[in-house]
N, C-alpha and C positions, 0 to 999 in steps of 0.2 A: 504494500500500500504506500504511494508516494506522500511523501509529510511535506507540511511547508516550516519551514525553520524561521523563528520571525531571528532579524539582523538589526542589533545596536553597534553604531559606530562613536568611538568614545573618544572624544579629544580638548585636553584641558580639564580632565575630570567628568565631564557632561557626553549626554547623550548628542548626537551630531547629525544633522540629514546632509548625507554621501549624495553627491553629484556628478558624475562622468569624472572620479577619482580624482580632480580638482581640490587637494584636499587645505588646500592656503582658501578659498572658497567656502568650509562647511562652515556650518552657524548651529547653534543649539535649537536641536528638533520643537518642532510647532505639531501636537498632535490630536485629534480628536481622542483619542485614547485617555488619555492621559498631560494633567499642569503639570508644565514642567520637563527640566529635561534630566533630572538623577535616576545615574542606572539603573539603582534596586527599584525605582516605580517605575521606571518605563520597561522594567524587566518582567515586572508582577502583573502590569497592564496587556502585554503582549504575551506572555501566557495562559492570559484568561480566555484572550482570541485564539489563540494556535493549541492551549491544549498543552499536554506532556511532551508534544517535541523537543528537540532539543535547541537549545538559544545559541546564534551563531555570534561571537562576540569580535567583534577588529577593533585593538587597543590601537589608536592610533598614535597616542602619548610611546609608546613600547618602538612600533615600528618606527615612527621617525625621529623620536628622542631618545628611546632606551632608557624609558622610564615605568615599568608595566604597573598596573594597577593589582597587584598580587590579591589584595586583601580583598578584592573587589572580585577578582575569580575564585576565591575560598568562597565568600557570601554566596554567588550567585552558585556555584557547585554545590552546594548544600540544599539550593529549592528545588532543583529539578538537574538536567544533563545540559552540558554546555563545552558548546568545542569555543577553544580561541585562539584567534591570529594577535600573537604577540611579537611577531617580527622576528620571530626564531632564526637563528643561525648556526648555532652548535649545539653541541648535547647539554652545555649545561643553559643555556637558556630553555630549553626543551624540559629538563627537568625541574624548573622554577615554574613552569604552569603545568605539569604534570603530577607535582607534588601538591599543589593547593586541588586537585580532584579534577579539572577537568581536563578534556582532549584538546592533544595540541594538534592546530594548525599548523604545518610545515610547509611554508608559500613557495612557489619557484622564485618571488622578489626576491626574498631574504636566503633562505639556504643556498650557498654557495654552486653546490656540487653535488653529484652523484653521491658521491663517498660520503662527502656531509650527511646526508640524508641518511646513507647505509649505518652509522656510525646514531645518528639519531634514533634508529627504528632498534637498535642492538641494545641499547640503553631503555629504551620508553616502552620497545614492547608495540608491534605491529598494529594491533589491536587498540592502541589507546592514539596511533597517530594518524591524521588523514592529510592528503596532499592536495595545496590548493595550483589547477596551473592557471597563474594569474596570466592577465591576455589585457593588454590594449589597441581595442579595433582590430583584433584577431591580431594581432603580434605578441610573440612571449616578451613578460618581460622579464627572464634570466637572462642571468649575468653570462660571461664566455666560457663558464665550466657545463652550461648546458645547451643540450639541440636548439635550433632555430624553429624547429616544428613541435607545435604541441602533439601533435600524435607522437613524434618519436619522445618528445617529454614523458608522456604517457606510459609507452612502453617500459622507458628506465623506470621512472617509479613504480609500476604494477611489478616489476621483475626483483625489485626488493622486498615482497611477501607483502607491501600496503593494497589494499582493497578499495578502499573508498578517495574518490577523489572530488574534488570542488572544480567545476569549471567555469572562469566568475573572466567576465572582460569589464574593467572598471569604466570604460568607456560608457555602460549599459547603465552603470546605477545612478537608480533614481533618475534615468531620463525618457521612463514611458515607453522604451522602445520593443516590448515585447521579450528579449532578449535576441542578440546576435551569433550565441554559440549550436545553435539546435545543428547544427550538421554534423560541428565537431562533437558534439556529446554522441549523439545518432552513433556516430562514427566510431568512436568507442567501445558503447554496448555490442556494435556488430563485431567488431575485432577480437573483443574480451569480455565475455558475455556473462564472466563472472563480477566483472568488475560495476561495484554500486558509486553513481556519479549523482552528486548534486549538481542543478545548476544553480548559478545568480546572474540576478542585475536585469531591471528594466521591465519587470511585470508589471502587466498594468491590470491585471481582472482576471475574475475567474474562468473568462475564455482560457487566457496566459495558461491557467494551469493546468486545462486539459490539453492542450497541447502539448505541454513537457509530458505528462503522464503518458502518452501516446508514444511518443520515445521511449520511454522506458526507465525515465530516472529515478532515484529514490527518493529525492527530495528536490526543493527549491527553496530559495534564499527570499525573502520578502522583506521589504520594509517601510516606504512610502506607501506601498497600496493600502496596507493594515492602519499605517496612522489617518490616512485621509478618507477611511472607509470603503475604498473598493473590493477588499477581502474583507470578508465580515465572519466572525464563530460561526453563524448560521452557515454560508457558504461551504464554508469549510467542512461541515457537519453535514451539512447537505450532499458535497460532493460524498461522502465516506460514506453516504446511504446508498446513493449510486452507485457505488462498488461492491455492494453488499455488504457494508459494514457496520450494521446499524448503531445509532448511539455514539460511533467513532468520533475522532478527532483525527484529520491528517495528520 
């Protein structure tokens, strides 16, 4: 059953609405949800809409400061499941948000290398790490220790025992475009049909999500649609009837 994962991006402390990854551009989220923009409520508000999924969290302070919000991913690992992109790059950042409970994010931004990554998943444990291959306007953006093609991205990373991947093009968030990876995810599932791929960035309704489901993903990334009410509990609750799943939550 495919889940929607709601997505807080966090910078300066505060919750933040992501725009085409312009991140000198974010401003402290405006939401129907929920006054205000502090993680623990806009974390408890977007759970009540999505359900026990799990919260997708991008410390932004972590990635472009290298200053993670630690105490803030023990909090929110204690209410429910939450993977986060903290800008990991070696094993022991990898173990400072694997220690406070929840799943690390291992970005193609930040991890260096193949080896990085192998060295990561040796330490944290396959099972507790997912890989995101981050993409602007379809272009990776790894550094010269990785492929230029996200398929063969892909490849490397499923070849180190990782299962789940994120396939998020920053160019898409928060800009209504439906998303722009459905080929490369498509493309994926056909190649490696074991492999469970999120997508993100740029849903705008709950058309948007049966279209990812028809693909075959396991999840998708929301986060403007949920505060501005285009994805509503009901929908969400609704689509999960439709699949036969009565009473569900994506």
């Amino acid at each position: 059953m495919m889940r929607v994962l709601p997505v807080i991006d966090i910078l300066d402390g505060q919750v933040v609405r992501g725009v085409g990854g312009r991140r000198d551009e974010y401003r402290p989220i405006v939401s129907s949800l929920v006054a205000g923009s502090d993680p623990l409520e806009v974390a408890a508000a977007l759970r009540r809409v999505c359900g026990p999924s799990s919260l997708y969290v991008a410390d932004l302070d972590a990635i472009l400061h290298r200053k993670p919000h630690v105490e803030l991913y023990r909090q929110l690992a204690a209410l429910g499941p939450v993977l986060v992109d903290a800008g990991v790059q070696d094993v022991t950042d990898a173990m400072t948000v694997a220690d406070s409970g929840a799943e690390v994010i291992a970005g193609l931004e930040t991890v260096p290398d193949n080896s990085g990554l192998r060295r990561i998943v040796k330490a944290v444990g396959t099972d507790r790490v997912v890989f995101s291959v981050d993409l602007r306007r379809g272009r990776s953006l790894g550094g010269p220790g990785w492929p230029n093609a996200p398929l063969a991205v892909a490849e490397e990373v499923l070849e180190t025992g990782i299962q789940r991947l994120i396939v998020l093009d920053l160019a898409d968030v928060g800009s209504h475009t439906g998303g722009s990876t459905a080929d490369l995810c498509r493309e994926i599932r056909r190649r490696w049909p074991t492999a469970r791929v999120i997508a993100g960035g740029g849903v705008r309704g709950r058309d948007d999500l049966a279209c990812w489901e028809q693909i075959g993903v396991e999840g998708v990334l929301v986060a403007s649609a949920l505060h501005e009410g285009r994805i509503t509990a009901a929908d969400i609750s609704e689509a999960a009837k439709e699949r036969g799943c009565e009473g569900a939550r994506a």
